[in-house]
Biopython code that builds the backbone (N, CA, C, O; Angstrom):
import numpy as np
from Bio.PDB.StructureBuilder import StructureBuilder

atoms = [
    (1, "UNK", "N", (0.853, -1.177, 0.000)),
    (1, "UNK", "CA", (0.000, 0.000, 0.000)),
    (1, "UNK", "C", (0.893, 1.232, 0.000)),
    (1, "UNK", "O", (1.945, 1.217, 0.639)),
    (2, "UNK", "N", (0.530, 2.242, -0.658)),
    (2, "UNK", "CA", (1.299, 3.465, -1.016)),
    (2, "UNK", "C", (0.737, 4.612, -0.140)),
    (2, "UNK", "O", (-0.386, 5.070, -0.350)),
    (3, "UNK", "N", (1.924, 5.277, 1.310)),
    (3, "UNK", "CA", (1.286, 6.223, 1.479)),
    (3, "UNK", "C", (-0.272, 5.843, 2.652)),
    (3, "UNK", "O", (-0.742, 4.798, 3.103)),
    (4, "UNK", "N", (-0.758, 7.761, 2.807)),
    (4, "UNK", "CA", (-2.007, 7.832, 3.224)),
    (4, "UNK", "C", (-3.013, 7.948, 2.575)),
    (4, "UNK", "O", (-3.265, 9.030, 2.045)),
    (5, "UNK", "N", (-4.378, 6.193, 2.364)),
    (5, "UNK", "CA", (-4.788, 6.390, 1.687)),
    (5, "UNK", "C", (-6.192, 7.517, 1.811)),
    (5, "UNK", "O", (-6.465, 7.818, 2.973)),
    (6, "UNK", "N", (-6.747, 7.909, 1.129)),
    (6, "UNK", "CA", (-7.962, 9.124, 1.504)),
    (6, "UNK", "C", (-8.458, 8.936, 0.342)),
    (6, "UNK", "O", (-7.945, 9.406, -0.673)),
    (7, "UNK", "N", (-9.617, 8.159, 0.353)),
    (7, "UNK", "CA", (-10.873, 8.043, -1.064)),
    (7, "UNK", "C", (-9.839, 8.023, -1.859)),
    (7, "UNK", "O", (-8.758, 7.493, -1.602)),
    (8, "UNK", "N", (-10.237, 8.798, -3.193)),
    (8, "UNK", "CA", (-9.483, 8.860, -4.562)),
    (8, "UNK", "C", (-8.087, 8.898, -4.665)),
    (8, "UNK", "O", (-7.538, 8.468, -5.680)),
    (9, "UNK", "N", (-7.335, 9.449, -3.557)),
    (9, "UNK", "CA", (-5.692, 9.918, -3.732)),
    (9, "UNK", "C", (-5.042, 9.185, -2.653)),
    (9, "UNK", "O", (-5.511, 8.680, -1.633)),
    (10, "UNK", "N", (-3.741, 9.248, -3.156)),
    (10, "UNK", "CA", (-2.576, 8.749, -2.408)),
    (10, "UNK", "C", (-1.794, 9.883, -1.884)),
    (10, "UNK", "O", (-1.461, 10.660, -2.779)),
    (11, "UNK", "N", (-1.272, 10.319, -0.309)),
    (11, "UNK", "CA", (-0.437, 10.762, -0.530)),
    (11, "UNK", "C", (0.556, 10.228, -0.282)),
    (11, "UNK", "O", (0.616, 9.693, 0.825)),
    (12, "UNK", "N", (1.815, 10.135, -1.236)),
    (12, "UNK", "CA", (3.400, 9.826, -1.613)),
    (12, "UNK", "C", (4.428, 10.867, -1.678)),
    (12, "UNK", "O", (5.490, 10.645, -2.259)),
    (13, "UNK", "N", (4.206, 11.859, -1.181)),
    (13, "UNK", "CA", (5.125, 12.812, -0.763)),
    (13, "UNK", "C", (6.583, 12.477, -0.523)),
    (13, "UNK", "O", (6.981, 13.060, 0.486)),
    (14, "UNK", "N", (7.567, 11.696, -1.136)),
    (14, "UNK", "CA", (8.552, 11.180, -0.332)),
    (14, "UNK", "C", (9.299, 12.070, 0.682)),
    (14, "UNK", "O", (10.276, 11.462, 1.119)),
    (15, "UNK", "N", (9.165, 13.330, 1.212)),
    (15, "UNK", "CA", (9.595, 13.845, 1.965)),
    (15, "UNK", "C", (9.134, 13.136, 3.381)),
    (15, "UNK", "O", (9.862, 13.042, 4.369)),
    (16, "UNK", "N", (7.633, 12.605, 3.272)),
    (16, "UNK", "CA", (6.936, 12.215, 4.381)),
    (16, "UNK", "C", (7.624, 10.633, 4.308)),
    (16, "UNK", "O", (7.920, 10.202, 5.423)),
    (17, "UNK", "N", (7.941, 9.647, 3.082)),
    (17, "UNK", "CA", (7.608, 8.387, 3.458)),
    (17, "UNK", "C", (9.108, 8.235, 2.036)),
    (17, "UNK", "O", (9.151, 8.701, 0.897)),
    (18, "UNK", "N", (9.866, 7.602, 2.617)),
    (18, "UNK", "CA", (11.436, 7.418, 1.243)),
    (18, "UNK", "C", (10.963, 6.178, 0.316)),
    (18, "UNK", "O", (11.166, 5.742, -0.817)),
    (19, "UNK", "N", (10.366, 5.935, 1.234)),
    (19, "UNK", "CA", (9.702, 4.000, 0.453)),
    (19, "UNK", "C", (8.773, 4.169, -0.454)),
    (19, "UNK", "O", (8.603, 3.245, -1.249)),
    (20, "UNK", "N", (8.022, 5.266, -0.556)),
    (20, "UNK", "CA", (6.687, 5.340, -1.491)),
    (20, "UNK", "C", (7.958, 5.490, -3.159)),
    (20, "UNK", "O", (8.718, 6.416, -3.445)),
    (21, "UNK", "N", (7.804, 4.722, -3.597)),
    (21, "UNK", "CA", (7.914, 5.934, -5.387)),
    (21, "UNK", "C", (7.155, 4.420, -6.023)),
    (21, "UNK", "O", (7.117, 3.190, -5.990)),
    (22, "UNK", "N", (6.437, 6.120, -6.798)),
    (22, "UNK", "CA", (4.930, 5.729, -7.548)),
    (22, "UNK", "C", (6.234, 5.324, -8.834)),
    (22, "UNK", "O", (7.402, 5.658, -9.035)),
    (23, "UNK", "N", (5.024, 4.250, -9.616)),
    (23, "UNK", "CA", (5.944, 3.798, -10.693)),
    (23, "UNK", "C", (5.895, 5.246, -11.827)),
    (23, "UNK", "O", (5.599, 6.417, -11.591)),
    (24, "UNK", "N", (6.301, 4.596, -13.044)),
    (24, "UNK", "CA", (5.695, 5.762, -14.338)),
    (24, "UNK", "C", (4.569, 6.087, -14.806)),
    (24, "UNK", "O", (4.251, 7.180, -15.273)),
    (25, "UNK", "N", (3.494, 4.499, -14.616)),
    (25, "UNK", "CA", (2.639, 4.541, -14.742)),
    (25, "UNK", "C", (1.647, 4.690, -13.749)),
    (25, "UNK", "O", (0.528, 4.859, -14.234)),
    (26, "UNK", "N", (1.683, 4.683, -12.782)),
    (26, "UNK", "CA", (0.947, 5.366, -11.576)),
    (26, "UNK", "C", (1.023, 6.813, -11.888)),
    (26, "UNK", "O", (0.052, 7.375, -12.394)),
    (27, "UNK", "N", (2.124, 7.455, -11.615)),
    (27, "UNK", "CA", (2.127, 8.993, -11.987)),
    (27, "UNK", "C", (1.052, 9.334, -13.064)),
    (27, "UNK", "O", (0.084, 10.047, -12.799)),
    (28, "UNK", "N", (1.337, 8.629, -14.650)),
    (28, "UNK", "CA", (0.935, 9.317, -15.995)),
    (28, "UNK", "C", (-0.495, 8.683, -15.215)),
    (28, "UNK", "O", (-0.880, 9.733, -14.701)),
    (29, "UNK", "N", (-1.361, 7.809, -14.865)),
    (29, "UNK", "CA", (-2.791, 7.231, -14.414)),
    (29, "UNK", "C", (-2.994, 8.614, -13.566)),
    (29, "UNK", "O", (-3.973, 9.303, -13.855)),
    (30, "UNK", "N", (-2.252, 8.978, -12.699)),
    (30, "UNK", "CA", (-2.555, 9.809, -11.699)),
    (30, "UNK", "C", (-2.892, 11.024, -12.425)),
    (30, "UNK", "O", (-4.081, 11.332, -12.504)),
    (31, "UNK", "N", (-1.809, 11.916, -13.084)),
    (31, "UNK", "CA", (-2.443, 12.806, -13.507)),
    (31, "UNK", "C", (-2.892, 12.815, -14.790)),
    (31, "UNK", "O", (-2.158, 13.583, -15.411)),
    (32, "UNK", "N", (-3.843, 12.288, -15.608)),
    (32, "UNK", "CA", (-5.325, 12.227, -16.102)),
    (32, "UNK", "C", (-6.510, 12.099, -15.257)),
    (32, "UNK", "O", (-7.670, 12.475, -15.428)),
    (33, "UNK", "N", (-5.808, 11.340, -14.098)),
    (33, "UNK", "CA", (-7.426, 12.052, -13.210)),
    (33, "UNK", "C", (-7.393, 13.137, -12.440)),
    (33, "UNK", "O", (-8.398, 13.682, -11.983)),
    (34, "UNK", "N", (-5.949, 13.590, -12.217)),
    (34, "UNK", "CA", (-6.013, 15.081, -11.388)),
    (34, "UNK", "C", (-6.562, 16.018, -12.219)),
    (34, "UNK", "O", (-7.280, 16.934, -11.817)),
    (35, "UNK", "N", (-6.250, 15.826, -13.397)),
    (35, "UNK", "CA", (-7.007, 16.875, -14.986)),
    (35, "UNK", "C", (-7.738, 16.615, -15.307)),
    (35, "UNK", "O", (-8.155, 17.361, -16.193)),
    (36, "UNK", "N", (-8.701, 15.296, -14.959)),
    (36, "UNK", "CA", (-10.764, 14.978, -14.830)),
    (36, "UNK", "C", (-10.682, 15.577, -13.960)),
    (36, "UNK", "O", (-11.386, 16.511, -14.345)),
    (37, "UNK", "N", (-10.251, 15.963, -12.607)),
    (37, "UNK", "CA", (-10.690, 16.193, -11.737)),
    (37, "UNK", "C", (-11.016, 17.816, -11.924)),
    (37, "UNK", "O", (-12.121, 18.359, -11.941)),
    (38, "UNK", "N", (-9.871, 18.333, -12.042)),
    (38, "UNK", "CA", (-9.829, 19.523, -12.683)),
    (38, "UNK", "C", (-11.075, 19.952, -13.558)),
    (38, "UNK", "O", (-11.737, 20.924, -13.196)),
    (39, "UNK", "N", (-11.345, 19.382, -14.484)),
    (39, "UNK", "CA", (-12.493, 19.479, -15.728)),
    (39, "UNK", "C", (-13.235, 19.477, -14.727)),
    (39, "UNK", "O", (-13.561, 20.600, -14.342)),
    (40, "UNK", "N", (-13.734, 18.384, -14.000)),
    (40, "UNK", "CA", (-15.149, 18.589, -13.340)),
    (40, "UNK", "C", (-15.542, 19.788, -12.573)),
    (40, "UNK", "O", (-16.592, 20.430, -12.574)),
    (41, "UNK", "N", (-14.258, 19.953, -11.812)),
    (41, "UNK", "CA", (-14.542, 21.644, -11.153)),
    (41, "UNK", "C", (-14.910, 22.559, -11.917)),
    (41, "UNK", "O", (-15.913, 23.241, -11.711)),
    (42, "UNK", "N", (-14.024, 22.705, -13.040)),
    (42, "UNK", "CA", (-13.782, 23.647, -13.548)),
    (42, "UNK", "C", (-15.588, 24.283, -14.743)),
    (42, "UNK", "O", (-15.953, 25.322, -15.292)),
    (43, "UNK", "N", (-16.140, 22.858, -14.561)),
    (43, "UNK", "CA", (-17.581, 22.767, -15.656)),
    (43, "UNK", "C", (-18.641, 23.079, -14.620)),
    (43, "UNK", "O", (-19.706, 23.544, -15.025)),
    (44, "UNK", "N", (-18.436, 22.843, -13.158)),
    (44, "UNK", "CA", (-18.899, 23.199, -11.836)),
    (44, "UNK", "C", (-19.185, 24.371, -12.078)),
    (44, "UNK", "O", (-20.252, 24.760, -12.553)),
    (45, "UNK", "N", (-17.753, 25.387, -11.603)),
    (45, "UNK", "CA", (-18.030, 26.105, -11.221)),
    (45, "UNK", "C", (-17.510, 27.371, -12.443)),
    (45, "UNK", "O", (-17.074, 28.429, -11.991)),
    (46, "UNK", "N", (-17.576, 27.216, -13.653)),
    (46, "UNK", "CA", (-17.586, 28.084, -14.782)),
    (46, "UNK", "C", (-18.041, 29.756, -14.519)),
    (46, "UNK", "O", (-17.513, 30.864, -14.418)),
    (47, "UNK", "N", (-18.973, 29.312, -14.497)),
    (47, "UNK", "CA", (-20.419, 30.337, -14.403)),
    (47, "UNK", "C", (-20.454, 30.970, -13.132)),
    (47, "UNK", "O", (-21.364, 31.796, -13.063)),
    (48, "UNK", "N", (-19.809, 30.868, -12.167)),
    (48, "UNK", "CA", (-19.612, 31.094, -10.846)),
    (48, "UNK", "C", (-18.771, 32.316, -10.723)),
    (48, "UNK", "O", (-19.167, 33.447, -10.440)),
    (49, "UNK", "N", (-17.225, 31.825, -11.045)),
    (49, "UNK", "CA", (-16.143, 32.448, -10.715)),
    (49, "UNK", "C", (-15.419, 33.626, -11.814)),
    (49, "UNK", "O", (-15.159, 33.020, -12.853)),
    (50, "UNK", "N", (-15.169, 34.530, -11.883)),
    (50, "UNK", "CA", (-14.516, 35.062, -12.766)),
    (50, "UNK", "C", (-13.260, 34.209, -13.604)),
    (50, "UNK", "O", (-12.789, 33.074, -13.536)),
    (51, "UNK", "N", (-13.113, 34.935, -14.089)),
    (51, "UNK", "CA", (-11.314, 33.730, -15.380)),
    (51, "UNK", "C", (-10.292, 34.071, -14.507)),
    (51, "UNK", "O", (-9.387, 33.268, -14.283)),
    (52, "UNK", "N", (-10.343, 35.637, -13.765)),
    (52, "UNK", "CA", (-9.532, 35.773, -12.680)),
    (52, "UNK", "C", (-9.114, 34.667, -11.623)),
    (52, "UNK", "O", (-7.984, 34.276, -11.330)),
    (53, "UNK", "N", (-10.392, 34.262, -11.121)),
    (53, "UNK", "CA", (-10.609, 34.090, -9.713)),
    (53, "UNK", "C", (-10.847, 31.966, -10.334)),
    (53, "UNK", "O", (-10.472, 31.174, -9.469)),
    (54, "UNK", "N", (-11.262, 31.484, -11.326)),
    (54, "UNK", "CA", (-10.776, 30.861, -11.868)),
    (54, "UNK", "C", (-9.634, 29.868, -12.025)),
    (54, "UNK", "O", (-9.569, 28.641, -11.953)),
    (55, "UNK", "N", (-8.281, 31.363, -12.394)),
    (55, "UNK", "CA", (-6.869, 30.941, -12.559)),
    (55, "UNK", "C", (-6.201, 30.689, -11.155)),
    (55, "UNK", "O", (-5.157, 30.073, -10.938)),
    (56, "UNK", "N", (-7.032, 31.299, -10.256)),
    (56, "UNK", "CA", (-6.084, 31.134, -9.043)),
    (56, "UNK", "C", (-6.717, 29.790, -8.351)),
    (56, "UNK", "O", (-6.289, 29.307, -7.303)),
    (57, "UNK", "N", (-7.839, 29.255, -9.138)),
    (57, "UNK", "CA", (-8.266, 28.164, -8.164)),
    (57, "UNK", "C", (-7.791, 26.789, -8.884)),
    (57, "UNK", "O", (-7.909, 25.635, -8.474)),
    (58, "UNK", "N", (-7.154, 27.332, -10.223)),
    (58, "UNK", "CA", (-6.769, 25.885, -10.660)),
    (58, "UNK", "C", (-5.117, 26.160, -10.390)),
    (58, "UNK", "O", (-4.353, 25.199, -10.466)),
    (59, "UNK", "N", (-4.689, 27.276, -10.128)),
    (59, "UNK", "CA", (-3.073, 27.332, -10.107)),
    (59, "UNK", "C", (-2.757, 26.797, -8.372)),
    (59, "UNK", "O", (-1.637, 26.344, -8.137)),
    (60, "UNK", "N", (-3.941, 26.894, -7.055)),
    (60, "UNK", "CA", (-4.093, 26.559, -6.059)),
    (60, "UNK", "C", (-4.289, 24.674, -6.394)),
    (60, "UNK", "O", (-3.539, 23.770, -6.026)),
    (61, "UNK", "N", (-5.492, 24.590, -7.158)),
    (61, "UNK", "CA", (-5.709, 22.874, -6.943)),
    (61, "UNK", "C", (-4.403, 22.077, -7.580)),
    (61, "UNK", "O", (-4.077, 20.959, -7.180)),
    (62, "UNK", "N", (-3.984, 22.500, -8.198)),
    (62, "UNK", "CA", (-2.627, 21.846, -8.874)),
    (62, "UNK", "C", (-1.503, 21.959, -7.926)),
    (62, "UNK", "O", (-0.747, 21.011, -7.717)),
    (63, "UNK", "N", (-1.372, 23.196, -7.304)),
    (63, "UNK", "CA", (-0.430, 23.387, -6.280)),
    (63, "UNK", "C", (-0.478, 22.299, -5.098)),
    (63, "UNK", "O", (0.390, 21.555, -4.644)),
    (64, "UNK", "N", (-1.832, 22.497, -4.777)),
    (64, "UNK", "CA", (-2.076, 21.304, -3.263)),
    (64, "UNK", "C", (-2.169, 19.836, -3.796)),
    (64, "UNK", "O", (-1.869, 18.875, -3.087)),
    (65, "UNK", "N", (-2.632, 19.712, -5.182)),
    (65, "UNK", "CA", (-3.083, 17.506, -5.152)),
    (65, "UNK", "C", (-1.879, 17.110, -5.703)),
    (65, "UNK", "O", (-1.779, 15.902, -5.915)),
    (66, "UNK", "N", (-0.496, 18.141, -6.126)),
    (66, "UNK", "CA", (0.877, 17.918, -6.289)),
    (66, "UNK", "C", (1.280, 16.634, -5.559)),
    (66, "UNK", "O", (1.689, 15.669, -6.204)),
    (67, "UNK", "N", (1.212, 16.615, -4.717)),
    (67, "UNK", "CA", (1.950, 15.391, -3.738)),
    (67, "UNK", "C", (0.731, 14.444, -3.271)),
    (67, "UNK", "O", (0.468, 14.052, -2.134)),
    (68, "UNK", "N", (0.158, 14.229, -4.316)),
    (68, "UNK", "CA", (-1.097, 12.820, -4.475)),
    (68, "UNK", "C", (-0.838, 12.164, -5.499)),
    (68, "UNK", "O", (-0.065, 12.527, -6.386)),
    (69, "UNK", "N", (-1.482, 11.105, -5.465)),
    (69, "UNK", "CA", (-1.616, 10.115, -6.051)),
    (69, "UNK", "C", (-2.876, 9.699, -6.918)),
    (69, "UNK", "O", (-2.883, 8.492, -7.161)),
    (70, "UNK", "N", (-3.850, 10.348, -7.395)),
    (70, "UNK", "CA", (-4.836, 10.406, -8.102)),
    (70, "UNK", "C", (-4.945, 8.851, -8.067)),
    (70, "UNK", "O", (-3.898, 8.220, -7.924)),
    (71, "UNK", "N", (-6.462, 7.991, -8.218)),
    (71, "UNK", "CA", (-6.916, 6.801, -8.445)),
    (71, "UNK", "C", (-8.390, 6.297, -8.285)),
    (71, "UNK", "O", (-9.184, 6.539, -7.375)),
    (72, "UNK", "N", (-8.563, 5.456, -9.525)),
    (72, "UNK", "CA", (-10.329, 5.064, -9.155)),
    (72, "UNK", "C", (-10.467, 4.347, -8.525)),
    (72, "UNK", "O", (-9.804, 3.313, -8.456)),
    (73, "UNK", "N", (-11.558, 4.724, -7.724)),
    (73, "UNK", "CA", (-12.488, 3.608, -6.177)),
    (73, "UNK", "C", (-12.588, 2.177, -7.273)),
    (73, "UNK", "O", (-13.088, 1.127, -6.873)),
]
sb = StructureBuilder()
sb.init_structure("model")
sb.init_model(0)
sb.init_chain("A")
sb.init_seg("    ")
for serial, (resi, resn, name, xyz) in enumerate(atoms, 1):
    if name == "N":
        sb.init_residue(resn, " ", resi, " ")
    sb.init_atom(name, np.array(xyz, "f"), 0.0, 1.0, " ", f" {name:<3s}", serial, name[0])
structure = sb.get_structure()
């Protein structure tokens, strides 16, 4: 088992854990769903947020699910 698991993500931070490394293909699996994940917010909350206010919430969600592990239940 990789990490702390939490629903959809892994975290593998190796700062936290030296033993975790995600293979190549874990990573490339991982982020196509951090970028569904992304899409889904982003079709959410379109209509909501300014392109401003927008850029800072996808330059924030990319910043924080960085050190996850994206994966389907």
């Amino acid at each position: 088992m990789m990490g702390d698991d939490t629903g959809n993500v892994t975290n593998y931070n190796p700062e936290i854990d030296m033993h975790i490394v995600p293979t190549e293909d874990e990573i490339a699996q991982s982020n196509l769903l951090r970028n569904e994940a992304w899409q889904n917010i982003h079709h959410i909350l379109k209509e909501e947020l300014s392109e401003n206010d927008m850029n800072e919430l996808r330059a924030a969600f990319y910043d924080v699910s960085g050190g996850y592990l994206f994966k389907r239940k």
